[in-house]
C-alpha positions in Angstrom: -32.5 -14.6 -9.8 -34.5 -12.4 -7.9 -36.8 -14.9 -6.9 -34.2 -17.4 -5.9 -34.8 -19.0 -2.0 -32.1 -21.5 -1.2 -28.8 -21.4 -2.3 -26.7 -24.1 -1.7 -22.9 -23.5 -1.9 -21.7 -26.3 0.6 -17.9 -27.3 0.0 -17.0 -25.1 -2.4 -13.8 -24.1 -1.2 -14.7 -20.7 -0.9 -12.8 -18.5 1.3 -13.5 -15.2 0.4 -17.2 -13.5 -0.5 -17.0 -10.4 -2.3 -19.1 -7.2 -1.1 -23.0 -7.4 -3.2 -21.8 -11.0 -4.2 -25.4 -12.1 -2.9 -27.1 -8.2 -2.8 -29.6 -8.9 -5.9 -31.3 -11.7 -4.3 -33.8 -10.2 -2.0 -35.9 -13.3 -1.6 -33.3 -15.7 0.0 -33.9 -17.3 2.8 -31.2 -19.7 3.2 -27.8 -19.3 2.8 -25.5 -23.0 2.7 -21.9 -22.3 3.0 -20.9 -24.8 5.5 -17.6 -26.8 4.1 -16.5 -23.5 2.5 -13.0 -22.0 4.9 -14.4 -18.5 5.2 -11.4 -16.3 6.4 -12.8 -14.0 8.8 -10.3 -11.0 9.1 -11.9 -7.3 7.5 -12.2 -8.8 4.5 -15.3 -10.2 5.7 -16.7 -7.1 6.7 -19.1 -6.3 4.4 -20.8 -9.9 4.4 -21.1 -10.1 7.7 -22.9 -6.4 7.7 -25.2 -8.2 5.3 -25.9 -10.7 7.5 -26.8 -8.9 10.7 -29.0 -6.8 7.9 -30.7 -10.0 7.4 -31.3 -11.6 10.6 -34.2 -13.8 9.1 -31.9 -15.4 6.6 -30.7 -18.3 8.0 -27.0 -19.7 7.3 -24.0 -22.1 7.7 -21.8 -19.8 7.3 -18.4 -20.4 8.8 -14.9 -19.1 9.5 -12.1 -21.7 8.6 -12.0 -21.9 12.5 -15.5 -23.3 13.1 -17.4 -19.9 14.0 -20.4 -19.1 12.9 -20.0 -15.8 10.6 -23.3 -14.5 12.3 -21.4 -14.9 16.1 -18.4 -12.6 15.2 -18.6 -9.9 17.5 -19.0 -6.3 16.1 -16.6 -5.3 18.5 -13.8 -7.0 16.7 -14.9 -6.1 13.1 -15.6 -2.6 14.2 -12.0 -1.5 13.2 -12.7 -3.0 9.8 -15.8 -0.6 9.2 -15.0 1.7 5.8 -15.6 5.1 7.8 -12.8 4.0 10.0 -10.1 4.3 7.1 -7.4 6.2 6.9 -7.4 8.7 4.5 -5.3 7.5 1.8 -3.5 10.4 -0.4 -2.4 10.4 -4.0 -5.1 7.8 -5.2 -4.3 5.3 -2.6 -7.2 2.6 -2.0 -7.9 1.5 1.5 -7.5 -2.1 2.0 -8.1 -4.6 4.9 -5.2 -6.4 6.0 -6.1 -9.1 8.6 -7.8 -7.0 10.9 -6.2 -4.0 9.9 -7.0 -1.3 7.3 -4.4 0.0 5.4 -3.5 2.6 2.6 -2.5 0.6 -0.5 -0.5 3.1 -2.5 -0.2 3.2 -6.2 2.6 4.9 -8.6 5.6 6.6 -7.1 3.8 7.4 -3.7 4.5 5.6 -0.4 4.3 6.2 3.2 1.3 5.5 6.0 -1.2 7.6 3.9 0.9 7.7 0.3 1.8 10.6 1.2 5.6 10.3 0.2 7.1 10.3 -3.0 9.8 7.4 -3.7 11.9 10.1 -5.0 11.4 12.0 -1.6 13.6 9.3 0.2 15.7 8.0 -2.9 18.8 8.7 -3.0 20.3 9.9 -6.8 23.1 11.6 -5.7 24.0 14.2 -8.8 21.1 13.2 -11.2 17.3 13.4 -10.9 15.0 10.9 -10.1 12.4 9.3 -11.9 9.6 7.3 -11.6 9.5 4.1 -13.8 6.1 4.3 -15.3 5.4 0.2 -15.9 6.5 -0.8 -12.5 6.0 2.5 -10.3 9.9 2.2 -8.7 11.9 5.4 -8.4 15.4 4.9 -10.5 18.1 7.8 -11.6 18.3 9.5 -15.1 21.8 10.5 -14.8 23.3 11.7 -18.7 20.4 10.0 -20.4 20.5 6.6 -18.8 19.1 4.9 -16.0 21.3 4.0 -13.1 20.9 3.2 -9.0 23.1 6.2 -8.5 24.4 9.4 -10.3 27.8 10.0 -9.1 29.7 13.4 -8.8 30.1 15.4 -12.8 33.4 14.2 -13.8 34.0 18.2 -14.1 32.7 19.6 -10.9 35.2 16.6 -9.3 38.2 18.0 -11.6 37.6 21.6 -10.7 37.4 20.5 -7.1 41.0 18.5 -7.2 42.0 21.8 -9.4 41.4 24.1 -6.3 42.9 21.6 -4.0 46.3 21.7 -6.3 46.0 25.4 -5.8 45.5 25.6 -2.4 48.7 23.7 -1.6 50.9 25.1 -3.9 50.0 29.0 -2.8 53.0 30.7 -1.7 52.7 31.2 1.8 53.6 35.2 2.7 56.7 35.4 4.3 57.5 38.7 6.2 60.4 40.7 4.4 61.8 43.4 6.3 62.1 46.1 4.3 65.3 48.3 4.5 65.2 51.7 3.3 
């Protein structure tokens, strides 16, 4: 497809155009998208760059609000440039949201940069915290079995009411006089 001129993709419903989706045809010269709702947030970042790449190429391309792809100004879809990521930790993925990019963290790992670990901020109590494989959510192993919470050992609350007992019960000193 190489040698591929026009392609007409009018009404198509298409919204979203992934990065490369048209990078293997080098001879187009016309691009028909109009009747297609492009959203124009970051996600459309990389065709746009295309685009301005290929000032010769003539399109329809719209955003679902009427403007022509080719008009956006670079200004605005300068924050969605890939060297203006953050750096995302722990095999996070940087990700456009609207015209934001953000760290889309994976596993157990949250936070701005996935730099946290759920188990960081969760809350087991007396038992230790694990990371569900399948689902990535932090849960509590507390005596072999998975719970929200892990409350006291029954035996560290017995020897705690123990001492309490104690304390009470002591004698308090008295002061004999001693006659000798």
């Amino acid at each position: 497809m190489t040698n591929l001129y026009q392609l007409y993709l009018h009404g198509n419903n298409i919204s979203h155009i992934e990065e490369h989706a048209f990078g293997n045809l080098t001879s187009l010269t016309w691009l028909e998208l109009s009747g297609n709702p492009l959203n124009c947030d970051c996600s459309i970042f990389p065709f746009w760059s295309w685009l301005i790449e290929r000032a010769s190429l003539g399109t329809t391309a719209k955003c679902s609000n009427g403007t022509l792809v080719t008009s956006l100004q670079s200004a605005v879809l300068d924050i969605c440039h890939p060297d203006n990521c953050p750096q995302c930790l722990n095999g996070g993925k940087c990700e456009a949201m609207g015209y934001e990019l953000i760290c889309d963290c994976i596993g157990q790992w949250t936070g701005t940069f996935c730099q946290e670990s759920q188990c960081t901020s969760y809350d087991c109590g007396f038992g230790d915290c694990y990371i569900e494989p399948v689902n990535g959510t932090a849960q509590c192993l507390c005596r072999d079995r998975y719970v929200n919470y892990c409350p006291e050992p029954i035996l560290k609350i017995q020897k705690n009411f123990l001492k309490l007992i104690q304390f009470r019960t002591r004698e308090v000193p008295t002061t004999n006089s001693r006659t000798e």
